[in-house]
C-alpha positions in Angstrom: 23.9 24.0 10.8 24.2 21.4 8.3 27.3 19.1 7.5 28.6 19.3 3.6 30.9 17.5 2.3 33.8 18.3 -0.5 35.2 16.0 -2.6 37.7 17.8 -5.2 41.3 17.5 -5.3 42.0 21.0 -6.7 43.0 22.4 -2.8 42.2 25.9 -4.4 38.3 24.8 -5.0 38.2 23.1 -1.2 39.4 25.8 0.4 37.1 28.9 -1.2 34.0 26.6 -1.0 35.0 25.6 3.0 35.3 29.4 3.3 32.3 30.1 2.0 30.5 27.4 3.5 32.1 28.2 7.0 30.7 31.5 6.3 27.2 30.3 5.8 27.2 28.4 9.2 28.3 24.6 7.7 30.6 22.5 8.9 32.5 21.2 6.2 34.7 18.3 5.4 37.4 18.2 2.8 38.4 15.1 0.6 40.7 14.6 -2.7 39.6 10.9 -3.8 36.7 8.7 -3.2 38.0 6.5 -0.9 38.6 9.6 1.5 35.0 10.8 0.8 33.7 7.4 1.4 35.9 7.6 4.7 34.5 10.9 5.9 30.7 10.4 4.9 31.0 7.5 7.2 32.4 9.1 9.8 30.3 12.2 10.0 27.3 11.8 7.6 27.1 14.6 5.6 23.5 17.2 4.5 25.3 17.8 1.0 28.0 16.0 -0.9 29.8 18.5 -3.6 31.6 16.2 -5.9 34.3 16.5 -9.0 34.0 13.9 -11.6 37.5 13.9 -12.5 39.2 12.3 -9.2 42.4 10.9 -8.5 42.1 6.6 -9.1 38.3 7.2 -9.8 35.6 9.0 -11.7 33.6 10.7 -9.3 30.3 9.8 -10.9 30.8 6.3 -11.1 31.0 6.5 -7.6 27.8 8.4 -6.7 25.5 5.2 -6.0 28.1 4.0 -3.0 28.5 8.0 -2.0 24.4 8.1 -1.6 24.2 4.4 0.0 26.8 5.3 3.1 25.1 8.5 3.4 21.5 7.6 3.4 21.1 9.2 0.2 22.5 12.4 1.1 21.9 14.6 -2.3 25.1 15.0 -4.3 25.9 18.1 -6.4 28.5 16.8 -9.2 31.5 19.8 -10.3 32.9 20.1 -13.1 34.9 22.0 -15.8 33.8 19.6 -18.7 30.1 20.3 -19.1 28.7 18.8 -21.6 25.9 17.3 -22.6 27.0 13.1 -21.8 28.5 14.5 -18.6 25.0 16.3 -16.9 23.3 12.8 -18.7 25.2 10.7 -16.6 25.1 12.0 -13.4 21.3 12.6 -13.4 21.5 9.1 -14.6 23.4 8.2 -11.3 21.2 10.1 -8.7 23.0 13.3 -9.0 20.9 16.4 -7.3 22.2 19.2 -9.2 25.5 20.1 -11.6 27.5 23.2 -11.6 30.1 23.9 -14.1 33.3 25.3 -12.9 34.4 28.2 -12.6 31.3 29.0 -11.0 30.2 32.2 -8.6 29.7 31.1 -5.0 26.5 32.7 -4.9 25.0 30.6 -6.9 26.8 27.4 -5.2 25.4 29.0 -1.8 22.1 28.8 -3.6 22.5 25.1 -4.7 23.2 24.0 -1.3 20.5 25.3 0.2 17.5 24.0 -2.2 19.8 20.7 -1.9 19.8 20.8 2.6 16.3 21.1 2.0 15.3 18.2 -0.5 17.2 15.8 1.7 15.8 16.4 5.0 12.3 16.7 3.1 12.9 13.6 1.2 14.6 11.1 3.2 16.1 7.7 1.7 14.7 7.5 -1.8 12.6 4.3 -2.9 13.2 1.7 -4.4 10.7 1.6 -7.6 10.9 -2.4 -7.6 10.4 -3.2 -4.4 6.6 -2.7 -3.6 3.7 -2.4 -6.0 1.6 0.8 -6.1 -0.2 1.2 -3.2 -3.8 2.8 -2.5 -3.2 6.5 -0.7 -5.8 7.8 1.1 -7.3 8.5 4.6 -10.8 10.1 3.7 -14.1 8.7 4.0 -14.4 7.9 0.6 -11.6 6.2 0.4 -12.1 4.3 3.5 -15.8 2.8 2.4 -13.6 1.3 -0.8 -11.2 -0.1 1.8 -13.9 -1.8 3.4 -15.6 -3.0 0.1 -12.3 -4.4 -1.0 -11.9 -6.3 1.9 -15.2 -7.8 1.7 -14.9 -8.7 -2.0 -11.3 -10.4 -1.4 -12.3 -12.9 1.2 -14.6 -14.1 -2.0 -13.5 -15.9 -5.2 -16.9 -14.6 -7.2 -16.5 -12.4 -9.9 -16.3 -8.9 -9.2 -16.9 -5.6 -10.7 -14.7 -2.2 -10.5 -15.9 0.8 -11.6 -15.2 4.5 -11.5 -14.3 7.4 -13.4 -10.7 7.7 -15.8 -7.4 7.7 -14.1 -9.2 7.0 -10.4 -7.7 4.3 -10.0 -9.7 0.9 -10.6 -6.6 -1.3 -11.6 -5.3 -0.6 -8.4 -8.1 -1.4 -6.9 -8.4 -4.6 -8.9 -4.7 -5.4 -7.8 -5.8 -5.1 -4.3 -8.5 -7.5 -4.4 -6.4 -10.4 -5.8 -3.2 -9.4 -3.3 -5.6 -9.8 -0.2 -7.5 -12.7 -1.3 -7.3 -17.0 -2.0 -5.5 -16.0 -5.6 -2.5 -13.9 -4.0 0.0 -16.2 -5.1 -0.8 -17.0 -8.5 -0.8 -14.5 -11.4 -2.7 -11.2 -11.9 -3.2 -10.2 -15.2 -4.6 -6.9 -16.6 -6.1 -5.2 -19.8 -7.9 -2.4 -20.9 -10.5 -3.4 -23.6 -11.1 -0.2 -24.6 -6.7 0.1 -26.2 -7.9 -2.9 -28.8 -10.2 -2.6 -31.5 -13.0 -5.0 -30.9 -12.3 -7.6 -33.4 -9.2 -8.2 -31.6 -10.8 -8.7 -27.9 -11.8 -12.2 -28.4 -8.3 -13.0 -29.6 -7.0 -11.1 -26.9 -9.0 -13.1 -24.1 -9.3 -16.3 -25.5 -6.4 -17.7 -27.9 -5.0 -21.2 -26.9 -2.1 -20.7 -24.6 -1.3 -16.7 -25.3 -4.9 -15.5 -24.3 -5.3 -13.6 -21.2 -7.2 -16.6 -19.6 -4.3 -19.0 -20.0 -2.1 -16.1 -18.9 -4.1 -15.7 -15.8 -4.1 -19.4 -15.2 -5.3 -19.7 -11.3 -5.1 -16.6 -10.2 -6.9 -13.4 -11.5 -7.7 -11.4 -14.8 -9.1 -7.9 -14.9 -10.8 -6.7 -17.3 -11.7 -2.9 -17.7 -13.6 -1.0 -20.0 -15.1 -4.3 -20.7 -18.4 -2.6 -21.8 -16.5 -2.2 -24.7 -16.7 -5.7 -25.6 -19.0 -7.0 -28.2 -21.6 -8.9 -27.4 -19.9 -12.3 -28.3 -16.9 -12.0 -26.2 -19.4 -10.9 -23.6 -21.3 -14.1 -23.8 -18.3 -16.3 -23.8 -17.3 -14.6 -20.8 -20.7 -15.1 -19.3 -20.5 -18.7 -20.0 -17.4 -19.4 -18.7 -18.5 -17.5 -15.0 -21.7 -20.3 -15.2 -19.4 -23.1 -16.1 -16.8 -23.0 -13.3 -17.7 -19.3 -11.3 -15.0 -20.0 -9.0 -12.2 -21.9 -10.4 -9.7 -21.5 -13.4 -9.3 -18.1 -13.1 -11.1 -15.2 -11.2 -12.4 -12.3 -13.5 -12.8 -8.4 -12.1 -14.4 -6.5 -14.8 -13.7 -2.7 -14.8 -16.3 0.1 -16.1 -16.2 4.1 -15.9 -19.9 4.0 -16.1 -22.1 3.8 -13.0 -23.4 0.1 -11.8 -26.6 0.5 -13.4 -25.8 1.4 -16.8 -22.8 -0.9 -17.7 -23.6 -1.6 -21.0 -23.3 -5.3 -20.6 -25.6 -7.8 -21.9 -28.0 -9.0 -19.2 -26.8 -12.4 -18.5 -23.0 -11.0 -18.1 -24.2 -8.1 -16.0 -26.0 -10.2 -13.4 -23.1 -12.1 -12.9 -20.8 -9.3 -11.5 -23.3 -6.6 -10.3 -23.3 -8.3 -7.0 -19.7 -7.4 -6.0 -18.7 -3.8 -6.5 -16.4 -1.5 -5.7 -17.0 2.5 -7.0 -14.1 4.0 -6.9 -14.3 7.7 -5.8 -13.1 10.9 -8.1 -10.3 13.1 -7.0 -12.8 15.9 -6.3 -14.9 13.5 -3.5 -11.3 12.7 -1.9 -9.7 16.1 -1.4 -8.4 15.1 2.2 -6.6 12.8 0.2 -4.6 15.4 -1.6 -1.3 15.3 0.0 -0.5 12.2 1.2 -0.9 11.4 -3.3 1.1 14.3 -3.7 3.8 13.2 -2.1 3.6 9.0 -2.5 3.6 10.4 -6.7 7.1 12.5 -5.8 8.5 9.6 -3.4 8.0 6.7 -6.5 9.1 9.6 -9.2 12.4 10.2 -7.4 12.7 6.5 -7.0 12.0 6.2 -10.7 14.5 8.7 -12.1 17.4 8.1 -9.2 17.1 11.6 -7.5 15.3 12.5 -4.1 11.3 13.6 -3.3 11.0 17.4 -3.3 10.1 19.5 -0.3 6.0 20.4 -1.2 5.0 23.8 -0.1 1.7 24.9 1.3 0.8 27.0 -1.3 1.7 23.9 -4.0 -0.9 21.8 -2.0 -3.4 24.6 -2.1 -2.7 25.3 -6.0 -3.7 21.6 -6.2 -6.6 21.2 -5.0 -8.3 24.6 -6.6 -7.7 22.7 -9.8 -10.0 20.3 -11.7 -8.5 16.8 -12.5 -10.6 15.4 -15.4 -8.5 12.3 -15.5 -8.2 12.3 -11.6 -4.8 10.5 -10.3 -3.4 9.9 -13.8 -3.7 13.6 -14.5 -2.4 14.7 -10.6 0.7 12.2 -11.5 1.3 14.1 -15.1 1.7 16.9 -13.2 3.6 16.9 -10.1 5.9 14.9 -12.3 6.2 17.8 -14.4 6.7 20.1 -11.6 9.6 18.1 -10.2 11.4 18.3 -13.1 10.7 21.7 -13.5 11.1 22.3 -9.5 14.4 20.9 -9.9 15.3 20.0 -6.7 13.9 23.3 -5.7 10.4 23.4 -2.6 7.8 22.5 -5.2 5.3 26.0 -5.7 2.4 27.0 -7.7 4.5 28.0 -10.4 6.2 24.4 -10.8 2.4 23.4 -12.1 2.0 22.8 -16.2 0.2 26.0 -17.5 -1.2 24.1 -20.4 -3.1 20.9 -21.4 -5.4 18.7 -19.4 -3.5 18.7 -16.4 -4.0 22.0 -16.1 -7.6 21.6 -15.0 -10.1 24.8 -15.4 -14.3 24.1 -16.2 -13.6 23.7 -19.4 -11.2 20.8 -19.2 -13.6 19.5 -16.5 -16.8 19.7 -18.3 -15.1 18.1 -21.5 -14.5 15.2 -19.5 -18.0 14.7 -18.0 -19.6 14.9 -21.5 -17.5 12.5 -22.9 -18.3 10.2 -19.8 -21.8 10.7 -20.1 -21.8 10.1 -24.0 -19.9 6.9 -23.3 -22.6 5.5 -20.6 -25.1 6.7 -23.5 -23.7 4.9 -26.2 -23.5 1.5 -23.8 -27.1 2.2 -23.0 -28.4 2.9 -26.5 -26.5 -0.4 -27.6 -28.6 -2.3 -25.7 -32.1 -0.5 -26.5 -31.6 0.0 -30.2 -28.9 -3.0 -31.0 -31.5 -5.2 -32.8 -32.9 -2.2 -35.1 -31.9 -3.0 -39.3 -30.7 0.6 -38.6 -29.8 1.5 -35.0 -28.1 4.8 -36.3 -26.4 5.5 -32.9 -24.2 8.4 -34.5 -27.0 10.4 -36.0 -29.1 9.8 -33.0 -26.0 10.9 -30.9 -25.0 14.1 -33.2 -28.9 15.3 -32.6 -29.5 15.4 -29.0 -25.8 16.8 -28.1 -26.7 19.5 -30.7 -30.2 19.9 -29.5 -28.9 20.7 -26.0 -26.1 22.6 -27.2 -28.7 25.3 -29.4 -30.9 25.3 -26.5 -28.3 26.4 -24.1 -26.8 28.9 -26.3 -30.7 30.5 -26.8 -31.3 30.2 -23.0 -28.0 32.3 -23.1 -28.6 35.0 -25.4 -32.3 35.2 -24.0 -33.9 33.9 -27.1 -31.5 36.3 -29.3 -31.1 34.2 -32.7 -28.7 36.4 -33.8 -26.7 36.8 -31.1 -26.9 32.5 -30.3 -26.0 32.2 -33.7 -22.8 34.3 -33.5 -22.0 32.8 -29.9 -22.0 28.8 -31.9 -19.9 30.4 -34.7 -22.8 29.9 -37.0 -24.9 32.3 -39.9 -28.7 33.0 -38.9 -29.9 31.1 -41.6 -28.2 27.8 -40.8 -29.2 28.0 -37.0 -33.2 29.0 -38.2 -32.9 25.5 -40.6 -31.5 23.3 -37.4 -34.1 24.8 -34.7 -36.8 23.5 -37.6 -34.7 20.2 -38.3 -34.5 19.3 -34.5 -38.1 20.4 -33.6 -37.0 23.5 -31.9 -39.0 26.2 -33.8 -41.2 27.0 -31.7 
């Protein structure tokens, strides 16, 4: 039995919606202005608050904040016969569960209720999104050698190196390092090289008083995709680390590339390659799958004012048959998208984006691997063919993904040309010239 609260002063409304509620098994508690809501959530807390906006003395959205902080944020379902649009805005604005417009069928009230007795006792008190940073979920073993390596690396004040593939995570991981270590009080400051073209970097980093470094003054600047710097800004940065390695400001360089191939120039790369932390993919941290889930539903309610859906087995099982090419940015996209969508509701494998990359599927995957692996071959081919008068790095690029790509689609059709040249959407003739162009007529 559950405890739901009515707060309407139309005694016609109380009464059907006690009966019905009675009916159901609730108790139910009748009230015609705030203050007597406020009165009776205090006294008996209630599951559910139903709620009309236009009370006697005071609107009943206005009031919904001080409804939800008596009751330990016990959802509230808003009534009311003026539905429209700056009505429903403001009380999802205000925390409000759900909105019914009146006259409505009990049925579908009944229904309402339910999904809203269980998002509360699912969901608890919702957070506050100011009050702690983002935190680092996860109880597997992958997770728990990065624990380890990041509290190893903050008990140092050397340089440090983050790497690991899109969306895993690395900034977190970066804020982790300078929250547990000598820096923790002074600044952290972060970037992402690769959002700048790169004759804005060394502005970026180094201008008198609003660079990063100034910003970061004593405490810690991170760095990622910092492969992406040119080979200046990499030197200054290089100098700076042998001038004072330990003082002015600490610097954690983040790379989706492995340790080995960072595209850095040499005297850069030996100065962080001594500290690292890899930050696992979503796919080598499945055990790791629900408690994300949920901490991603508990910071979205806090976020939008409303309270952490109830997750179903099957919506944890849904997840983790799916591919997450951008890892824990793409898992947040979409259990985002299935709250909203869930609305209110026990989130299911339906709730899940059909579409787009959070979607997962091989292709999605794959698409993200390649362009992974032609990023940690670009890095590597800057360093090999850099000083060439014509280094040529998008020809030389264009010809061994299309080399591969022919070859597959031959070992496909079992040597068929015509059929390989249908499969790559191309006429006979043309593939016949490439295979000869890229040494492959043989």
């Amino acid at each position: 039995m559950s405890r739901i609260l009515v707060v309407d002063d139309e005694p016609a409304i109380g009464w059907s919606l006690r009966e019905m509620l009675t009916d159901e098994g609730h108790a139910v508690d009748l009230a015609a202005t705030i203050a007597e809501g406020l009165a009776a959530a205090a006294r008996t807390i209630p599951d559910v608050i139903l709620l009309d906006v236009r009370l006697p003395g005071r609107d009943g959205i206005d009031a919904i904040p001080d409804l939800r902080a008596v009751t330990a944020a016990a959802p509230v379902v808003v009534m009311t016969a003026f539905g429209d649009l700056g009505t429903a805005v403001r009380a999802v604005r205000a925390g409000a569960f759900d909105f019914l417009v009146k006259p409505f069928e009990l049925d579908h009230v009944a229904g309402v209720i339910a999904r809203a007795i269980v998002a509360g006792h699912a969901g608890g008190k919702a957070l506050d999104p100011d009050a702690t940073p983002a935190t680092l979920i996860g109880s597997s073993s992958a997770m728990q050698v990065v624990f380890k390596q990041i509290a190893v690396i903050a008990a140092s004040d050397r340089p440090a190196m983050v790497t690991g593939p899109s969306g895993s995570g690395k900034s977190l991981v970066a804020r982790a390092i300078h929250d547990h270590g000598p820096r923790h009080d002074a600044p952290f400051v972060a970037t992402s090289l690769r959002a700048l073209a790169p004759t804005a970097h060394m502005g970026e980093l180094f201008t008198p008083g609003s660079g990063l470094l100034d910003r970061a003054a004593g405490g810690t600047l991170f760095v990622n995709d910092i492969a992406c710097a040119p080979d200046d800004v990499q030197e200054r940065l290089a100098a700076m680390l042998d001038a004072a390695p330990s003082a002015g400001v600490r610097l954690i360089a983040g790379s989706g590339n492995r340790p080995t191939i960072l595209g850095l120039i040499p005297r850069l790369a030996e100065r962080l390659r001594s500290l690292v932390v890899e930050v696992p993919s979503l796919a080598d941290r499945s055990a790791d799958v629900e408690p994300l889930v949920r901490e991603l539903l508990d910071r979205h309610a806090a976020a939008t004012g409303g309270i952490p859906p109830a997750v179903t087995a099957e919506f944890i099982a849904a997840i983790r048959s799916r591919d997450w090419p951008e890892n824990v940015r793409d898992l947040k996209a979409a259990v985002e998208h299935a709250a909203v969508v869930a609305r209110g509701a026990p989130l299911e494998r339906s709730h899940l984006p059909v579409n787009g990359r959070s979607a997962g599927g091989p292709v999605a995957a794959a698409t993200h691997h390649l362009a992974t692996a032609v990023r940690e071959w670009a890095a590597a081919a800057r360093q090999e063919f850099a000083q060439l008068p014509e280094p040529d790095l998008h020809n030389r690029t264009v010809r061994l993904v299309e080399a591969t790509l022919l070859r597959e689609a031959l070992a496909h059709t079992g040597g068929n040309r015509t059929a390989a040249a249908k499969l790559l959407g191309l006429d006979r003739a043309t593939l016949r010239t490439k295979l000869r162009q890229l040494g492959l007529d043989d």
